[in-house]
C-alpha positions as CSV (number, residue, x, y, z in Angstrom):
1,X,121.5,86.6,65.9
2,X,119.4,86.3,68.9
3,X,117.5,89.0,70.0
4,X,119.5,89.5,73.7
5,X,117.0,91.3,75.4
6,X,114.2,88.4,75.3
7,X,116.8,87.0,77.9
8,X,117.3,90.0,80.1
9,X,116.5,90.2,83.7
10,X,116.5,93.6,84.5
11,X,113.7,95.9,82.8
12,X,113.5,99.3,82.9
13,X,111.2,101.6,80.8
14,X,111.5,105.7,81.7
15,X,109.1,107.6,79.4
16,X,110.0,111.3,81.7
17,X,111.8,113.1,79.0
18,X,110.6,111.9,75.9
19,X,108.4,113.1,73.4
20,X,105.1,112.2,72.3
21,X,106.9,110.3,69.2
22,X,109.1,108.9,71.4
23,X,106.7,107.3,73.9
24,X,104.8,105.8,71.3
25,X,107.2,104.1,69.8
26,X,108.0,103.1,73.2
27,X,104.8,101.5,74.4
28,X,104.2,100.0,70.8
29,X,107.6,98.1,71.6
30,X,107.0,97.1,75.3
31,X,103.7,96.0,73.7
32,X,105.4,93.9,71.2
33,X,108.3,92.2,73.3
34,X,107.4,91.5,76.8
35,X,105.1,88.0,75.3
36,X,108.3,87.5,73.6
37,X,110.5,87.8,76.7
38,X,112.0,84.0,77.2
39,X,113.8,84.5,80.8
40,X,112.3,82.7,83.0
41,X,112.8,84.9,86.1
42,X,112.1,88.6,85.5
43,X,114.4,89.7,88.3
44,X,112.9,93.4,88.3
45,X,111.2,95.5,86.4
46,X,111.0,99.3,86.9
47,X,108.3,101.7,85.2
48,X,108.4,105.1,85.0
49,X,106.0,106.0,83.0
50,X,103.5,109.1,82.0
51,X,99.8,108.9,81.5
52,X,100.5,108.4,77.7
53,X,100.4,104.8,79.2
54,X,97.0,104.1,79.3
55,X,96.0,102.3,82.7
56,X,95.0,99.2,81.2
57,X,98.6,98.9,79.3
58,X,100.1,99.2,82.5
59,X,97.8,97.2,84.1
60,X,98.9,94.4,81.2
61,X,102.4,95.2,81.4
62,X,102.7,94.3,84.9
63,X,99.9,90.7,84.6
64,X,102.7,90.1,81.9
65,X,105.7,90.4,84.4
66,X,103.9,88.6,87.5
67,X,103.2,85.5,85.1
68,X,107.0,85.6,84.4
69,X,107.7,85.2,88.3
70,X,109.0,89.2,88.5
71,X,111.0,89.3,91.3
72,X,111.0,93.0,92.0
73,X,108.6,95.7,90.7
74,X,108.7,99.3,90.9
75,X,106.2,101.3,89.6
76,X,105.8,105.2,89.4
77,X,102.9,106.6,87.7
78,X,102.7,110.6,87.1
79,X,99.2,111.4,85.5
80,X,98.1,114.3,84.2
81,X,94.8,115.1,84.2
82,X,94.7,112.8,88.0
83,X,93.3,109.6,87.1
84,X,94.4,106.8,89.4
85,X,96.3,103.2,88.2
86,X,94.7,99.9,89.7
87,X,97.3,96.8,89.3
88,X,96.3,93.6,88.2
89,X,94.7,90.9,90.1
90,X,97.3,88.2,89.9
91,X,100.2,90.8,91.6
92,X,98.5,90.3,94.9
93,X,99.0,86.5,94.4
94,X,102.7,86.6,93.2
95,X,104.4,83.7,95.0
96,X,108.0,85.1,93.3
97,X,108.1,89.0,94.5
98,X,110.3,89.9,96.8
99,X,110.2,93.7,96.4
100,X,107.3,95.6,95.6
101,X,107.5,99.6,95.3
102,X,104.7,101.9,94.3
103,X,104.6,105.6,94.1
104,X,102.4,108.0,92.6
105,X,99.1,107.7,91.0
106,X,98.5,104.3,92.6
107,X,95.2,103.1,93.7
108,X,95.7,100.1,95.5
109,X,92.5,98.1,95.8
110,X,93.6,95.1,97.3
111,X,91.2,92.3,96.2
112,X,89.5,89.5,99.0
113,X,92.2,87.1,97.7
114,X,95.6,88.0,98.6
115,X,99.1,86.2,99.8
116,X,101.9,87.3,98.8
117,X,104.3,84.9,100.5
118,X,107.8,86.0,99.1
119,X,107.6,89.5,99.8
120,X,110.1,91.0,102.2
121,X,110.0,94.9,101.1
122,X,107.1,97.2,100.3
123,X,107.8,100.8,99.8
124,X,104.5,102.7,99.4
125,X,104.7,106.7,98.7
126,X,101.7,108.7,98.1
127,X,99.6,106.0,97.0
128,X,95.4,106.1,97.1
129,X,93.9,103.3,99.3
130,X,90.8,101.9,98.2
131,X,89.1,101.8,101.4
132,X,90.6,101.5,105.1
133,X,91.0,97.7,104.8
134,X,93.3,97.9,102.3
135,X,96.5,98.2,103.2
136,X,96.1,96.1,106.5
137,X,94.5,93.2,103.9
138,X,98.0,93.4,102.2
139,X,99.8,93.3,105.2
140,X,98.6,90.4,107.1
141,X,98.7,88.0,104.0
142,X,103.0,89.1,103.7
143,X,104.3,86.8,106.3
144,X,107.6,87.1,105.1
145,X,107.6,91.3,105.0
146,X,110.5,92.6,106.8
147,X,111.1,96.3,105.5
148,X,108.0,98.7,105.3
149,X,107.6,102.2,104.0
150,X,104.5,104.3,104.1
151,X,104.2,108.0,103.1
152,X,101.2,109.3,103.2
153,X,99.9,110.9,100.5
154,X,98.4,114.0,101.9
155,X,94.9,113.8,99.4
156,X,94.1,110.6,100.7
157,X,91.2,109.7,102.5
158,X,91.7,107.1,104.4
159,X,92.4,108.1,108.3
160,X,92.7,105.1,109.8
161,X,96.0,103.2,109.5
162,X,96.7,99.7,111.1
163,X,100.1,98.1,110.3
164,X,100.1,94.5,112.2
165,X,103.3,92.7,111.2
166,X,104.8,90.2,113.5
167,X,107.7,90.0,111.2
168,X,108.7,93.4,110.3
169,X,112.3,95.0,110.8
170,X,112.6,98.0,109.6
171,X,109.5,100.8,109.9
172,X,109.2,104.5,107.9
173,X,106.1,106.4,108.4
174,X,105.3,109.4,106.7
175,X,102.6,111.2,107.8
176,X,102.1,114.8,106.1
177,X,102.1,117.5,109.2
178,X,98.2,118.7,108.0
179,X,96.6,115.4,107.7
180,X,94.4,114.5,110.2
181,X,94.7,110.9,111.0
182,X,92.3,109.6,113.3
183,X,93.7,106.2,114.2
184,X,97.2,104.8,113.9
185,X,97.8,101.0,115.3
186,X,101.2,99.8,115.2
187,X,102.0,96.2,116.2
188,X,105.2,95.0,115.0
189,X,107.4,93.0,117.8
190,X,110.2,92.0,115.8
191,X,111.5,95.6,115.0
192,X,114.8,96.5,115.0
């Protein structure tokens, strides 16, 4: 018969508790199925997934999603010795996501090209910021953002935050109680 899970819409790979056999055989399937995945709408995919991913597996896994108009993506990263995930170019240009959560060993270097016009939640939690223009690059090309999180990730280095949404909602800040933020710049008129 037909292999049901090309057509599924919800992914979800969860490495946390397995072994090292185990997550190989794992990533050697992810590797082998997602080209052969024949929904047309990913509606979400959900990693959770161990530095026995290598970055640039990730990195493909998600390119391989966005090109399959993903609708949601969350993506958890725990790394072990620290080395930070970037994401792949063409996630900042996704016309189809709608929900976008990152946590954990995240670096998000936003690139000069960015729109993301769908997106109407972004949940970021302890994520590494390239540089200072990077999460307000993200923000002003979401017109459509209506529910943001931000927690801080006390390591970080960036210390000045501007979130400038004209269309958001809903608004949760985390700021750790030793991090010494010098700038904070909220404009967001249509909050609730």
């Amino acid at each position: 018969g037909e292999h049901l899970w090309k057509w599924l819409p919800k992914l979800e790979y969860d490495d946390q508790h397995y072994s090292e056999s185990e997550r190989k055989r794992l990533r050697c399937f992810i590797v082998r199925s997602l080209p052969l995945h024949k929904a047309h709408v990913i509606e979400s995919l959900r990693l959770k997934l161990s530095n026995y991913f290598k970055p640039q597996v990730i990195k493909w896994i998600v390119a391989t999603a966005v090109s399959r108009n993903v609708r949601e993506l969350d993506i958890s990263y725990s790394s072990y010795p620290e080395k930070l995930n970037t994401l792949p170019s063409n996630l900042y240009t996704s016309k189809s996501l709608v929900v976008l959560k990152l946590s954990d060993w995240i670096l998000l270097a936003v690139p000069p090209m960015v729109c993301l016009p769908s997106l109407k939640t972004l949940q970021l939690q302890q994520v590494a910021y390239f540089n200072e223009e990077s999460l307000q690059r993200l923000l002003s090309n979401c017109p459509a953002l209506e529910e943001l999180k931000v927690d801080i990730w006390k390591d970080d280095n960036t210390r000045k935050f501007t979130i400038v949404v004209p269309s958001l909602q809903r608004l949760s800040l985390f700021i750790p109680f030793d991090y010494g933020i010098d700038g904070l710049v909220i404009k967001t008129p249509s909050l609730k």
